[in-house]
Backbone as XML, in Angstrom:
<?xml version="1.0"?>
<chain id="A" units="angstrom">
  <residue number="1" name="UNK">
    <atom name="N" x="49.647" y="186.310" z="130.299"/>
    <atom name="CA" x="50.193" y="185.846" z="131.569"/>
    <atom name="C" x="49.179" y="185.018" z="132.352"/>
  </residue>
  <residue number="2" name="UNK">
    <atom name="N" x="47.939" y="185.364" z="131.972"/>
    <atom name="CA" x="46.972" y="184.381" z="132.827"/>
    <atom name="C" x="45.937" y="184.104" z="132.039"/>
  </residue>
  <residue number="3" name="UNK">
    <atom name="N" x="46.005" y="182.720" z="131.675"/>
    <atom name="CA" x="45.155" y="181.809" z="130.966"/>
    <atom name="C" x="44.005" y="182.547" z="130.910"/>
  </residue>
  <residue number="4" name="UNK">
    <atom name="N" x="43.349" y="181.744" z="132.307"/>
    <atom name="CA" x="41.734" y="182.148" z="133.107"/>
    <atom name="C" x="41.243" y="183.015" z="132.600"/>
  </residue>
  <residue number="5" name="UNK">
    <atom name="N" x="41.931" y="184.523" z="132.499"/>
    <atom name="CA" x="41.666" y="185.712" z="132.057"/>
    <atom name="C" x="40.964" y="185.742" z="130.970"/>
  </residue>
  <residue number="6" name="UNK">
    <atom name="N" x="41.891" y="185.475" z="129.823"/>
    <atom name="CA" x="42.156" y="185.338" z="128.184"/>
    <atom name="C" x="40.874" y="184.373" z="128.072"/>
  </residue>
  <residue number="7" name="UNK">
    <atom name="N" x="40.374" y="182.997" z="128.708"/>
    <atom name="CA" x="39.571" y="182.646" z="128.290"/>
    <atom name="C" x="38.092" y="183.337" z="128.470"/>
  </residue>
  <residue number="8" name="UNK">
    <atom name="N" x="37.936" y="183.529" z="130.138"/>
    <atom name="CA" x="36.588" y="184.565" z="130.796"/>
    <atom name="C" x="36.740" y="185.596" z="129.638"/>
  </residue>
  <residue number="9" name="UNK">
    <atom name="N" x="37.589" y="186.563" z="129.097"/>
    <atom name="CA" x="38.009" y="187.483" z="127.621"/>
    <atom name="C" x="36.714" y="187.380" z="126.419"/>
  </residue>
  <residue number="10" name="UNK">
    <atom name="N" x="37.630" y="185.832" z="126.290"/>
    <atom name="CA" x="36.706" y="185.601" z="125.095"/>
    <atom name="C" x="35.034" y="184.880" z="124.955"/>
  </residue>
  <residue number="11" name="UNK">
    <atom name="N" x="34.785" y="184.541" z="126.328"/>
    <atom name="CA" x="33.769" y="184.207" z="126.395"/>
    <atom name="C" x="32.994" y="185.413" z="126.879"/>
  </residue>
  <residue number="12" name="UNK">
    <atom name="N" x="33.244" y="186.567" z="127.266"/>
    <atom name="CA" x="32.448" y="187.492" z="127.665"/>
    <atom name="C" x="32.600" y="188.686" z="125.757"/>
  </residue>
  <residue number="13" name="UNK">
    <atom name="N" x="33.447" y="188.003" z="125.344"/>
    <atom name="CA" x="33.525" y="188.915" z="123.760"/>
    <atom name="C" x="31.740" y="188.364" z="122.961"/>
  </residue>
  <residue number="14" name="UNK">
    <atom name="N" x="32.235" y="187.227" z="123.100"/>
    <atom name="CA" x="30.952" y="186.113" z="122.322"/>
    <atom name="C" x="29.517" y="186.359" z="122.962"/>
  </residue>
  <residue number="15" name="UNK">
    <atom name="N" x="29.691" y="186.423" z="124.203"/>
    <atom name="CA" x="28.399" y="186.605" z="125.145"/>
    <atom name="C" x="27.783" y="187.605" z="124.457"/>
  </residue>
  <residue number="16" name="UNK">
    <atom name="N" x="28.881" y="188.949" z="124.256"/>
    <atom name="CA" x="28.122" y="190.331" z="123.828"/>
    <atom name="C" x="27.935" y="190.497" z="122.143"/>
  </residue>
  <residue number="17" name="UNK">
    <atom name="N" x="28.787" y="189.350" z="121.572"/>
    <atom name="CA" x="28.391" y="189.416" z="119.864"/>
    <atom name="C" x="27.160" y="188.632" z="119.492"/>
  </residue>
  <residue number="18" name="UNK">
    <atom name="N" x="26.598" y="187.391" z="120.374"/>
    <atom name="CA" x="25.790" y="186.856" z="120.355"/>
    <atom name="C" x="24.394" y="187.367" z="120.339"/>
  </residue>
  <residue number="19" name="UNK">
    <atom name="N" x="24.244" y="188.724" z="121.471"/>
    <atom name="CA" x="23.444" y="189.894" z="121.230"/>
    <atom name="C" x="22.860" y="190.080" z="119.836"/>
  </residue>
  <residue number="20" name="UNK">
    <atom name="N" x="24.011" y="190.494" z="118.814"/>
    <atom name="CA" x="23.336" y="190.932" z="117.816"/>
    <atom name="C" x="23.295" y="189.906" z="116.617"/>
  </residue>
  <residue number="21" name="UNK">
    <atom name="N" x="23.308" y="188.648" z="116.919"/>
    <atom name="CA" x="23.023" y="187.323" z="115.711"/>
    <atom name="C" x="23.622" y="186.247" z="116.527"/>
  </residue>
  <residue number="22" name="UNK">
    <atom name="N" x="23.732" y="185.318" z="115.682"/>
    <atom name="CA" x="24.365" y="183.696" z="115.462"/>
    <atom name="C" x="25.934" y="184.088" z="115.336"/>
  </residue>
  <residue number="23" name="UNK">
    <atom name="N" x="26.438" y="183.302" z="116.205"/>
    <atom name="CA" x="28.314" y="183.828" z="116.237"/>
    <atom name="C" x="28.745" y="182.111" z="116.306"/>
  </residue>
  <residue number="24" name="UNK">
    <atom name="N" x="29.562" y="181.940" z="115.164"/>
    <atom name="CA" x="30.482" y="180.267" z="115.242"/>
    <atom name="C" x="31.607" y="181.021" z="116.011"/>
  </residue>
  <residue number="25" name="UNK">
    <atom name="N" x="32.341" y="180.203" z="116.990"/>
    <atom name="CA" x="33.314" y="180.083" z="117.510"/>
    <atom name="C" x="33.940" y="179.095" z="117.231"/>
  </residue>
  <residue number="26" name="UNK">
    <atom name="N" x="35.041" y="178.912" z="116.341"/>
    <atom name="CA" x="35.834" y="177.444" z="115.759"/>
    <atom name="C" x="37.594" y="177.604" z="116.620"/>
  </residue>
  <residue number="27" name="UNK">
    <atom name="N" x="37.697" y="176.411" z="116.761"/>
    <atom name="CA" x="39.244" y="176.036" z="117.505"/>
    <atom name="C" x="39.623" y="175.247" z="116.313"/>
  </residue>
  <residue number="28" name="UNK">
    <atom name="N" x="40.991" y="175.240" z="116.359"/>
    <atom name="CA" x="41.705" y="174.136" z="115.807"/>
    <atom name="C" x="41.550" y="172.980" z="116.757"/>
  </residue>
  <residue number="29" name="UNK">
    <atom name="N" x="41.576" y="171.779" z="115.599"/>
    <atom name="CA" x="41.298" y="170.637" z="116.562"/>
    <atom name="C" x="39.913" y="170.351" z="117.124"/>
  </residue>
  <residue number="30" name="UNK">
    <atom name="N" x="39.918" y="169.325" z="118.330"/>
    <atom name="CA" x="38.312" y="169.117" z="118.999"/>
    <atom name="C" x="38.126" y="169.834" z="119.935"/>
  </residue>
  <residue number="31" name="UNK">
    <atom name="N" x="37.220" y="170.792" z="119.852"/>
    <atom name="CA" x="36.634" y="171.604" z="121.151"/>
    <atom name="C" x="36.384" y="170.859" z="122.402"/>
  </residue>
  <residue number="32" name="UNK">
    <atom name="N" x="36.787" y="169.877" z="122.262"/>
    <atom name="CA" x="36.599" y="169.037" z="123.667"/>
    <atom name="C" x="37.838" y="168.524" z="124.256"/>
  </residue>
  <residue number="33" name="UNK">
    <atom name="N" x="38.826" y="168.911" z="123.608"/>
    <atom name="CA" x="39.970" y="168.951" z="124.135"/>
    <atom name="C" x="41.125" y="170.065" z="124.223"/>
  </residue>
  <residue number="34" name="UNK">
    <atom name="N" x="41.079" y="170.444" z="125.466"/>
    <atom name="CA" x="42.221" y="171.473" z="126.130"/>
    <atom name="C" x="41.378" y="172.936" z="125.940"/>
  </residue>
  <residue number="35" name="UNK">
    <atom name="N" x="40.096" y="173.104" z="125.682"/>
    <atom name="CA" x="39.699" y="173.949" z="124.962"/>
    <atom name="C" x="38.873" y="175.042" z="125.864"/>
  </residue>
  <residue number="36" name="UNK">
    <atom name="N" x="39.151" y="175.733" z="127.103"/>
    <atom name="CA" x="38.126" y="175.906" z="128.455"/>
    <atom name="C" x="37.558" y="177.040" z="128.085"/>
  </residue>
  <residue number="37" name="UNK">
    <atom name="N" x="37.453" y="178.053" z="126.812"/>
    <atom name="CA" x="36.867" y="178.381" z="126.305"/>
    <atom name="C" x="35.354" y="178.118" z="126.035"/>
  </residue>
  <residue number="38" name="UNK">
    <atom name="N" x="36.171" y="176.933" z="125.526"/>
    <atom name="CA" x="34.199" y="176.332" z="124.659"/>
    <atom name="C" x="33.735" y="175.598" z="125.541"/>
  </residue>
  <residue number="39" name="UNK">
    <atom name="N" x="34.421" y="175.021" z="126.889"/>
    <atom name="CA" x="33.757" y="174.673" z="128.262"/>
    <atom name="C" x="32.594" y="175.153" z="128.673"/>
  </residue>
  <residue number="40" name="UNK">
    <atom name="N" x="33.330" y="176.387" z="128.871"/>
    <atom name="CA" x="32.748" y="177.601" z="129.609"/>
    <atom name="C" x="31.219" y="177.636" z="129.022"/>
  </residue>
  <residue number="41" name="UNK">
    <atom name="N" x="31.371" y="178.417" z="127.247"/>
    <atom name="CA" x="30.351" y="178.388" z="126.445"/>
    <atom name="C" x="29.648" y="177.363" z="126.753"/>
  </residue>
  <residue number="42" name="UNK">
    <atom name="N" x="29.893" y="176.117" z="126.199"/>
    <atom name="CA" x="29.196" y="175.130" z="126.485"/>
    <atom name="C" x="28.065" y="175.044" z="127.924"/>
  </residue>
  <residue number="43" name="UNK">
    <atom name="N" x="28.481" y="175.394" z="129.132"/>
    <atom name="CA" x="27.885" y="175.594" z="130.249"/>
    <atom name="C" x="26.932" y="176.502" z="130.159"/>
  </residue>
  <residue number="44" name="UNK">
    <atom name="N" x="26.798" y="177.318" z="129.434"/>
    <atom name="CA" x="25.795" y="178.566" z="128.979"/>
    <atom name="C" x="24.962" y="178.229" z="127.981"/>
  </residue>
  <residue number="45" name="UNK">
    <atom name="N" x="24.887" y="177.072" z="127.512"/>
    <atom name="CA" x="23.842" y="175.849" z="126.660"/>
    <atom name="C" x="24.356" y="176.383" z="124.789"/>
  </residue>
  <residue number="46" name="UNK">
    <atom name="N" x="25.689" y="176.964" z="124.683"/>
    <atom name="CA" x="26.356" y="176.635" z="122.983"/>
    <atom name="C" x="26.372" y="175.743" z="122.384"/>
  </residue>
  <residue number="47" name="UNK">
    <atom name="N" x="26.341" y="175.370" z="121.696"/>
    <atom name="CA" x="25.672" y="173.846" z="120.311"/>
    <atom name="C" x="27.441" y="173.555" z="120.646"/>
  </residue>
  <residue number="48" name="UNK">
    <atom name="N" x="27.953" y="173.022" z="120.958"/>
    <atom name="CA" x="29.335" y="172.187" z="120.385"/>
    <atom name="C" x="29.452" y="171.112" z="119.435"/>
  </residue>
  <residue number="49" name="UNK">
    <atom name="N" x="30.121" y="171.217" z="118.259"/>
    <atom name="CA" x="30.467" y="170.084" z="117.300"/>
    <atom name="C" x="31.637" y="169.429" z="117.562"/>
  </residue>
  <residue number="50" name="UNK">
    <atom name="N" x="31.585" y="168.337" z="117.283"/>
    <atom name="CA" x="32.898" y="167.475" z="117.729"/>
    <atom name="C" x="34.128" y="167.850" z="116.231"/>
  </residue>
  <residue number="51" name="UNK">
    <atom name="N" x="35.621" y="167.910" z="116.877"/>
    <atom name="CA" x="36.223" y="167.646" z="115.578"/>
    <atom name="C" x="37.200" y="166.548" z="115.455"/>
  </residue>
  <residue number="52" name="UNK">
    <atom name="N" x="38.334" y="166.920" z="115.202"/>
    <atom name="CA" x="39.361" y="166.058" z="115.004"/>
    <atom name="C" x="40.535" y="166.323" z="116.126"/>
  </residue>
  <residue number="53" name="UNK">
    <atom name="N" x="40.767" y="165.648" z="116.927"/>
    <atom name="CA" x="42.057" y="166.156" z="118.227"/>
    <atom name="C" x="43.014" y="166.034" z="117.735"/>
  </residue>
  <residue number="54" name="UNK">
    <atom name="N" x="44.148" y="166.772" z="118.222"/>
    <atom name="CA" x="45.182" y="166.437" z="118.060"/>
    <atom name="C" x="45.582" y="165.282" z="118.976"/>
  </residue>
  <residue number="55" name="UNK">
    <atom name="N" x="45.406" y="164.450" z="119.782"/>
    <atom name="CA" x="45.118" y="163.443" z="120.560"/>
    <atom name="C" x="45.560" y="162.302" z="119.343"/>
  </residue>
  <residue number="56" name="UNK">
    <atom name="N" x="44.241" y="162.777" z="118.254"/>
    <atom name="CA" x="44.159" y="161.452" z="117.438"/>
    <atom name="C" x="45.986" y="161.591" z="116.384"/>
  </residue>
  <residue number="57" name="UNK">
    <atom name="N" x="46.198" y="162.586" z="116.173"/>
    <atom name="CA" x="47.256" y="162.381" z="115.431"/>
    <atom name="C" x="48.588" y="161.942" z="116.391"/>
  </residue>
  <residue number="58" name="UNK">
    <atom name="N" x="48.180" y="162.833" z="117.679"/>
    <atom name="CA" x="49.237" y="162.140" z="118.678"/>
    <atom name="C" x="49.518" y="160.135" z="118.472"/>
  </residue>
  <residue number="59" name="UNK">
    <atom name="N" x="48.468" y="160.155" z="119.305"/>
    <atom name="CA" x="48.449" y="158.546" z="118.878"/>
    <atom name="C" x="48.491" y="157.724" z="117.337"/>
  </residue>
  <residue number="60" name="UNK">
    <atom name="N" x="48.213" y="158.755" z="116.642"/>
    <atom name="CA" x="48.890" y="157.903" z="114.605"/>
    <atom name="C" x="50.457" y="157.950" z="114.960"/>
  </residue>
  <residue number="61" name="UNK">
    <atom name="N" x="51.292" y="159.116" z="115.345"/>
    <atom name="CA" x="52.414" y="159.156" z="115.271"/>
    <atom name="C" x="53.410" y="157.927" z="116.297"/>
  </residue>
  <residue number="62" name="UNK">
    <atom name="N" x="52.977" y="158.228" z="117.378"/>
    <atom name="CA" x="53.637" y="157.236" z="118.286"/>
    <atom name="C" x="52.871" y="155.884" z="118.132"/>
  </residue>
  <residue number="63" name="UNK">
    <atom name="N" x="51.753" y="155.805" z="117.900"/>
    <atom name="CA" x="51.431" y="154.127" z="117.704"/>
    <atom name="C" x="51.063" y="153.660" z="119.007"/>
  </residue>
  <residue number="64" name="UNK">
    <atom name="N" x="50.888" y="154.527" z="119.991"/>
    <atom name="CA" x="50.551" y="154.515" z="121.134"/>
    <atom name="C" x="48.565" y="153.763" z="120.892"/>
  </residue>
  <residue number="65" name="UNK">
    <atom name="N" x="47.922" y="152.819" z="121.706"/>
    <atom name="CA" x="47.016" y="151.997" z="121.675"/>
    <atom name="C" x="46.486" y="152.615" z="123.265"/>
  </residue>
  <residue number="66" name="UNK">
    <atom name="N" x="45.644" y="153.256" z="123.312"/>
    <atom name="CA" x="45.646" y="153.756" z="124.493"/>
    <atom name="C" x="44.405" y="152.517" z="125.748"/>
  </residue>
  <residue number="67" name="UNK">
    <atom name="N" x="43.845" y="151.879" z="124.564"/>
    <atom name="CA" x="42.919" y="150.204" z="125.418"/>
    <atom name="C" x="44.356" y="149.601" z="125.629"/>
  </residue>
  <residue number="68" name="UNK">
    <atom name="N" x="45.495" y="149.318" z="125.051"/>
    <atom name="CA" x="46.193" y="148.444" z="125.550"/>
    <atom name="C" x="47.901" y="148.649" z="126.819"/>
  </residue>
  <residue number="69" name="UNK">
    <atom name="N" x="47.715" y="149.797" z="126.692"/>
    <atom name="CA" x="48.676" y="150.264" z="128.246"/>
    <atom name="C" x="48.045" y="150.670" z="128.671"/>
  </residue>
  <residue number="70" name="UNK">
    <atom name="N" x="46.735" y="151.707" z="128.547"/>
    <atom name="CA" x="46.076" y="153.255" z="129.154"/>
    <atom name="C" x="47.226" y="154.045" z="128.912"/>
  </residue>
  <residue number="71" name="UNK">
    <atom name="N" x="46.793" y="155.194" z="128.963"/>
    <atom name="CA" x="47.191" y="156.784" z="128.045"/>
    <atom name="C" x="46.580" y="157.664" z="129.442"/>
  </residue>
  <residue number="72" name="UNK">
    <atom name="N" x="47.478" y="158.416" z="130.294"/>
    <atom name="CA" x="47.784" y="159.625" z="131.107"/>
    <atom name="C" x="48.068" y="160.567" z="130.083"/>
  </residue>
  <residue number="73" name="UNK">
    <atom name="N" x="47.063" y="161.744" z="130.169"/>
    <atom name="CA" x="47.128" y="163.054" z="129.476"/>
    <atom name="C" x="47.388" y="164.415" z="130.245"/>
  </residue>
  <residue number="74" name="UNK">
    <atom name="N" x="48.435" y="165.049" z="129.918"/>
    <atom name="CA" x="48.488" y="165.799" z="131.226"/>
    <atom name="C" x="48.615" y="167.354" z="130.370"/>
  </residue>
  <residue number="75" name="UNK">
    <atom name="N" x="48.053" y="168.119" z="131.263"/>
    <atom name="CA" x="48.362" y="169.956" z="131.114"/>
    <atom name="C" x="49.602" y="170.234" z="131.543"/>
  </residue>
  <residue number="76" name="UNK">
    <atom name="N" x="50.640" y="170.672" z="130.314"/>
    <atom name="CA" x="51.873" y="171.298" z="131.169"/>
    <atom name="C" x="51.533" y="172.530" z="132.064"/>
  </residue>
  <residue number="77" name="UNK">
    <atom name="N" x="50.447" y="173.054" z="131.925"/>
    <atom name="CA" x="50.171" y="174.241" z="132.958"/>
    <atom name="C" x="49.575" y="173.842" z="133.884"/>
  </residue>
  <residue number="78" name="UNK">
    <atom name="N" x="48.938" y="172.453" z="134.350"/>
    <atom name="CA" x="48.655" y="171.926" z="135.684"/>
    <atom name="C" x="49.129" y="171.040" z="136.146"/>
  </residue>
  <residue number="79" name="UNK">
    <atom name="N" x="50.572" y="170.585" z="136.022"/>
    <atom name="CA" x="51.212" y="169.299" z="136.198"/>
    <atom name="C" x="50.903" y="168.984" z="137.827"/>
  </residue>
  <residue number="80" name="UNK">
    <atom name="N" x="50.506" y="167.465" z="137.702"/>
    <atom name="CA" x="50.197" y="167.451" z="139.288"/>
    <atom name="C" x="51.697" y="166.660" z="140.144"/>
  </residue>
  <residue number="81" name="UNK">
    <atom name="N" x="52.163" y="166.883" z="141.487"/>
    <atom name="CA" x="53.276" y="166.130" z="141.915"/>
    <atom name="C" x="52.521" y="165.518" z="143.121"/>
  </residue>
  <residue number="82" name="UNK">
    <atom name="N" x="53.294" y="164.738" z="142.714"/>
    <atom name="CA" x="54.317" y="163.844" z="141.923"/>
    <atom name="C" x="54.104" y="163.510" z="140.939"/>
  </residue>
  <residue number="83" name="UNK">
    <atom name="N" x="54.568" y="163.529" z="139.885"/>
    <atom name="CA" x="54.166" y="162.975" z="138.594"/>
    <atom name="C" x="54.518" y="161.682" z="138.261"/>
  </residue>
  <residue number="84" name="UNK">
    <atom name="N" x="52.921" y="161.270" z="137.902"/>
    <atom name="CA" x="53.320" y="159.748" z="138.089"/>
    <atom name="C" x="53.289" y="159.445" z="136.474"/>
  </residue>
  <residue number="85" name="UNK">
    <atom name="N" x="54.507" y="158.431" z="135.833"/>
    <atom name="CA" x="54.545" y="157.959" z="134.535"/>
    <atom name="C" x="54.627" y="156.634" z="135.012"/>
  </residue>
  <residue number="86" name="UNK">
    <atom name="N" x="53.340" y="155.832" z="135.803"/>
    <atom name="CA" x="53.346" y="154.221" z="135.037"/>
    <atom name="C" x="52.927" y="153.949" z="133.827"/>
  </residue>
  <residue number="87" name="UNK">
    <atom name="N" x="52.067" y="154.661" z="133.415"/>
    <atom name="CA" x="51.505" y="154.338" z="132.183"/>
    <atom name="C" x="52.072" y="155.145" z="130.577"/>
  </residue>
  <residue number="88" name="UNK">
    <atom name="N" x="51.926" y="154.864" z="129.402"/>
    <atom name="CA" x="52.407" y="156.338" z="128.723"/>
    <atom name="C" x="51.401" y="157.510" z="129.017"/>
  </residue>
  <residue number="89" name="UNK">
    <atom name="N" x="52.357" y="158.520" z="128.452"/>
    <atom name="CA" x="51.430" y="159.450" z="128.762"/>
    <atom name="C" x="52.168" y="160.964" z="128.041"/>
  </residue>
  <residue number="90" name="UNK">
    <atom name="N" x="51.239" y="161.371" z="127.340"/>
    <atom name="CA" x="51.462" y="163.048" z="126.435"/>
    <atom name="C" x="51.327" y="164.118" z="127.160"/>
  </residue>
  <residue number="91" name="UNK">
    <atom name="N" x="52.047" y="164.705" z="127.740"/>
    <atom name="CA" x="52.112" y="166.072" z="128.314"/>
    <atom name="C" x="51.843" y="167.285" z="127.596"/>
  </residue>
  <residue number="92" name="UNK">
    <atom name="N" x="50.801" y="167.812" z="127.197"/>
    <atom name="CA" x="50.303" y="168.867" z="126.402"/>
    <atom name="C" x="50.080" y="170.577" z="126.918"/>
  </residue>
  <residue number="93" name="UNK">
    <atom name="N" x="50.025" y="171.002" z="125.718"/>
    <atom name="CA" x="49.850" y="172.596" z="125.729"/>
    <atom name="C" x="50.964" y="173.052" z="126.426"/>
  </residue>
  <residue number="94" name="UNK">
    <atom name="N" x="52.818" y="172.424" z="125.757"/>
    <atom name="CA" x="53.401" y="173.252" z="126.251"/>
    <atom name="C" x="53.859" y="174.239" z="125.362"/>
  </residue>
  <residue number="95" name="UNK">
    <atom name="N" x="53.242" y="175.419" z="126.165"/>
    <atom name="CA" x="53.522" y="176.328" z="124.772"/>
    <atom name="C" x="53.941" y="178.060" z="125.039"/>
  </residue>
  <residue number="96" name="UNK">
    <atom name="N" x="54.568" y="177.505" z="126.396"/>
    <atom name="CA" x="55.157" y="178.642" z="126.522"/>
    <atom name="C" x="56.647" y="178.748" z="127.490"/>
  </residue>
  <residue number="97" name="UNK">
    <atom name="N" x="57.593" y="179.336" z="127.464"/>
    <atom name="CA" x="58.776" y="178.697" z="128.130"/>
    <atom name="C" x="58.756" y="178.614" z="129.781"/>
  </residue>
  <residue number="98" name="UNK">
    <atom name="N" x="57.731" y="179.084" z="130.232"/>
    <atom name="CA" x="57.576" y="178.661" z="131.700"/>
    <atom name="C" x="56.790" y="176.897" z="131.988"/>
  </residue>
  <residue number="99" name="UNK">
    <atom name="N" x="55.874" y="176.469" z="130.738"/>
    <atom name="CA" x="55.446" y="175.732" z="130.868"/>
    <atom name="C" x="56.413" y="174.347" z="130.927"/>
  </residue>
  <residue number="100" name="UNK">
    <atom name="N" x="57.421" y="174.804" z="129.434"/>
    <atom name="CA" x="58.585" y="174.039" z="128.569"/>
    <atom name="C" x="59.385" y="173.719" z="129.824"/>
  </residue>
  <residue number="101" name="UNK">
    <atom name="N" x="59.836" y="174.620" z="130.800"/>
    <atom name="CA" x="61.171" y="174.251" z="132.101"/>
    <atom name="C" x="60.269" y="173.686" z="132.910"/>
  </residue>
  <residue number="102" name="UNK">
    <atom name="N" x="58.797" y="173.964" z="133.003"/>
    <atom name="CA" x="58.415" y="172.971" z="134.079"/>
    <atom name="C" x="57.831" y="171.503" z="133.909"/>
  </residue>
  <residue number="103" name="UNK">
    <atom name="N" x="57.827" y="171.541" z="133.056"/>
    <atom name="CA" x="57.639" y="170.044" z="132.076"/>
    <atom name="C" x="59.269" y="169.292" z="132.249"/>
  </residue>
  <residue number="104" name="UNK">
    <atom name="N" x="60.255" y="170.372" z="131.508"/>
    <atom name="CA" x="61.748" y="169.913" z="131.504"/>
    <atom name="C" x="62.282" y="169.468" z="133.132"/>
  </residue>
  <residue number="105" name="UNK">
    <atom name="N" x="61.847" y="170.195" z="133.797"/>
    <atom name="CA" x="62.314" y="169.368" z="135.378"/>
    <atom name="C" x="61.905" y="168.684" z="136.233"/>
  </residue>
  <residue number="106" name="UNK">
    <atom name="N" x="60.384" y="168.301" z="135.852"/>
    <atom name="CA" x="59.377" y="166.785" z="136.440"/>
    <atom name="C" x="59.528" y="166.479" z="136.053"/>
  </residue>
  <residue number="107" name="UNK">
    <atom name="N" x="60.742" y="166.157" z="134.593"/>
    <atom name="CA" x="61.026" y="164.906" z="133.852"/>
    <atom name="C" x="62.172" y="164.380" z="134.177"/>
  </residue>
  <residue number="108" name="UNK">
    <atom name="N" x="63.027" y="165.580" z="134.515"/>
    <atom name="CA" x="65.033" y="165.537" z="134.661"/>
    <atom name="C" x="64.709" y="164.793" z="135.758"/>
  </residue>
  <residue number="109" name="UNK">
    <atom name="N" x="64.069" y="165.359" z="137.244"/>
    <atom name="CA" x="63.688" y="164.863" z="138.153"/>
    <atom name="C" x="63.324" y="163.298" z="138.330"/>
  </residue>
  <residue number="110" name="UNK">
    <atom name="N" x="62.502" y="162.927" z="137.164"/>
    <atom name="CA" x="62.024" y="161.533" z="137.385"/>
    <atom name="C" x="62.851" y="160.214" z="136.597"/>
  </residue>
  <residue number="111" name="UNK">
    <atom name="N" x="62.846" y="160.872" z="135.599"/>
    <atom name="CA" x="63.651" y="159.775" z="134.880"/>
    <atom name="C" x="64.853" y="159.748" z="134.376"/>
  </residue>
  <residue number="112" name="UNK">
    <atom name="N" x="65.170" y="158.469" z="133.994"/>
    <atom name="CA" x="67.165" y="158.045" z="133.428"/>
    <atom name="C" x="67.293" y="159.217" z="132.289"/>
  </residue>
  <residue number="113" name="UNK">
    <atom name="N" x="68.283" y="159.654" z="132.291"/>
    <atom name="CA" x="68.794" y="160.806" z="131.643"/>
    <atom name="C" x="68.675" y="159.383" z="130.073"/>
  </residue>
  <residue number="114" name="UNK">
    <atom name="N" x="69.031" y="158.344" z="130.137"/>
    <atom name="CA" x="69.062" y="157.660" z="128.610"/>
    <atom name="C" x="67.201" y="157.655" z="128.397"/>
  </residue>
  <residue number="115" name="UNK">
    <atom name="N" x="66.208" y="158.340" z="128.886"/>
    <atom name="CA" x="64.822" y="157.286" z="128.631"/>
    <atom name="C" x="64.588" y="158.314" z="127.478"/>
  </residue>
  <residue number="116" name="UNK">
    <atom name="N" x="63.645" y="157.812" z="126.491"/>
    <atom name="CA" x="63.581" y="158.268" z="125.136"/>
    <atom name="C" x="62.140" y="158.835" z="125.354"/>
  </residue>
  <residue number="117" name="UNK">
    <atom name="N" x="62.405" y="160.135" z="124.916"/>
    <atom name="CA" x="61.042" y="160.724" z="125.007"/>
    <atom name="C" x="60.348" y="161.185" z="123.882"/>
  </residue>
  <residue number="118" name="UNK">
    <atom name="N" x="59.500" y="161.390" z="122.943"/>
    <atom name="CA" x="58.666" y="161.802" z="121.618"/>
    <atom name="C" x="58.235" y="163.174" z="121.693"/>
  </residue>
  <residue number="119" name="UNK">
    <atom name="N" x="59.248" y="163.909" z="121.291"/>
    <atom name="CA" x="58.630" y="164.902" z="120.604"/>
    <atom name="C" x="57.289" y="165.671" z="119.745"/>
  </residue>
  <residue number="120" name="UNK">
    <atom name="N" x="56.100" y="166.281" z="119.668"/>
    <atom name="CA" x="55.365" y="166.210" z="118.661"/>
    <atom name="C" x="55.041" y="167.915" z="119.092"/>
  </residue>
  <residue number="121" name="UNK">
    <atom name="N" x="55.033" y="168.145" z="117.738"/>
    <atom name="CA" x="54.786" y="169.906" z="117.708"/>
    <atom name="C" x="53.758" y="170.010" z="116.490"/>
  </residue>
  <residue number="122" name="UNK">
    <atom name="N" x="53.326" y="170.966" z="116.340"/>
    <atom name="CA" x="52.383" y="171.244" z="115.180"/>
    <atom name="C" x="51.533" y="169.880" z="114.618"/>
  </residue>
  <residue number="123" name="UNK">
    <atom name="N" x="50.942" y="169.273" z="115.022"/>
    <atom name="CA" x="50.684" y="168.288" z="114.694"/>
    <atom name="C" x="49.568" y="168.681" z="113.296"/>
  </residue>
  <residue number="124" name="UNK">
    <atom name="N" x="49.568" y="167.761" z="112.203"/>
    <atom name="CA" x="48.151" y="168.480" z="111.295"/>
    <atom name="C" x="48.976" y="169.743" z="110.274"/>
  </residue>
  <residue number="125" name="UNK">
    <atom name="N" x="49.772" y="169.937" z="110.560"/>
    <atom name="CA" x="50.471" y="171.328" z="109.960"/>
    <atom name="C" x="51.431" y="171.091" z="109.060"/>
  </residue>
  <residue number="126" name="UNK">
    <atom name="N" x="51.693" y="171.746" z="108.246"/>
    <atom name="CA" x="53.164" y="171.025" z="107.298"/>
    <atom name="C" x="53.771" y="171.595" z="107.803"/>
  </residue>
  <residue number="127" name="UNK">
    <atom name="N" x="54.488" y="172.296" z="108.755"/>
    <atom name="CA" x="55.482" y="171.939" z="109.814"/>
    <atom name="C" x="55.409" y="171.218" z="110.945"/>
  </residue>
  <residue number="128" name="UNK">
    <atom name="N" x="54.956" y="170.394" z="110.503"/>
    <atom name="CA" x="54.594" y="169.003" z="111.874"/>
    <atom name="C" x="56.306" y="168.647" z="112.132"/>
  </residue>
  <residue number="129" name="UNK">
    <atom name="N" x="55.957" y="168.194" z="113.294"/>
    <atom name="CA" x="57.386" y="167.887" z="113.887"/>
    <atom name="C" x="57.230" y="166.547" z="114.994"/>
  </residue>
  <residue number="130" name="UNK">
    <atom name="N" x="57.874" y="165.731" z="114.302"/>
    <atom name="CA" x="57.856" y="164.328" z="115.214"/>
    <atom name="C" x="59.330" y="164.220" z="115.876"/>
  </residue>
  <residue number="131" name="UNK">
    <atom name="N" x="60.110" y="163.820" z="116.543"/>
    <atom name="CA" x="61.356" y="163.198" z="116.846"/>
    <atom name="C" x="61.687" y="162.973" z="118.230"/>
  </residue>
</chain>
């Protein structure tokens, strides 16, 4: 129910395994994105390696050029209002059904019921899902 929690969680798990050796902490994807976990760590001087975002497959799928419109990236759990779509833009980490209706009604809200929106789920996964 609360993010914040779950992450302070696991960074105070690591704090105390670190005690007794060398502890990898791995995410799917790039730890530098959506990741406030390895933030956190990171702020406490943790080695971070860069990986692969889902960002980057975002943009293989849609073909989206983010030097040539600019690319707005947004947290469905911090959507800011008004929500502004001049530019494109991927609304991420919705991944839970409070996030899903509040994503679903800053959109109903803003735009033509015909505007075409891109789907992308599992990205990287063989149940990837584009449509």
């Amino acid at each position: 129910a609360d993010f914040a929690a779950v992450y302070q969680g696991i960074v105070e798990r690591i704090r105390s395994l670190v005690e007794t050796g060398p502890v990898v902490y791995a995410v799917p994807g790039s730890p530098l994105v959506g990741e406030e976990a390895v933030r956190l760590l990171a702020a406490d001087g943790a080695v971070v390696l860069p990986g692969e975002s889902f960002l980057d497959l975002a943009l293989l799928h849609t073909g989206l050029d983010p030097l040539a419109r600019g690319l707005q990236v947004l947290d469905a759990h911090d959507l800011g209002f008004p929500l502004l779509l001049h530019i494109p833009t991927l609304i991420c980490q919705v991944d839970t059904p409070g996030s899903l209706f509040a994503v679903r009604d800053a959109l109903q809200a803003l735009l033509p019921a015909e505007t075409v929106i891109t789907r992308l789920a599992n990205l990287g996964s063989p149940d990837e899902l584009v449509e």
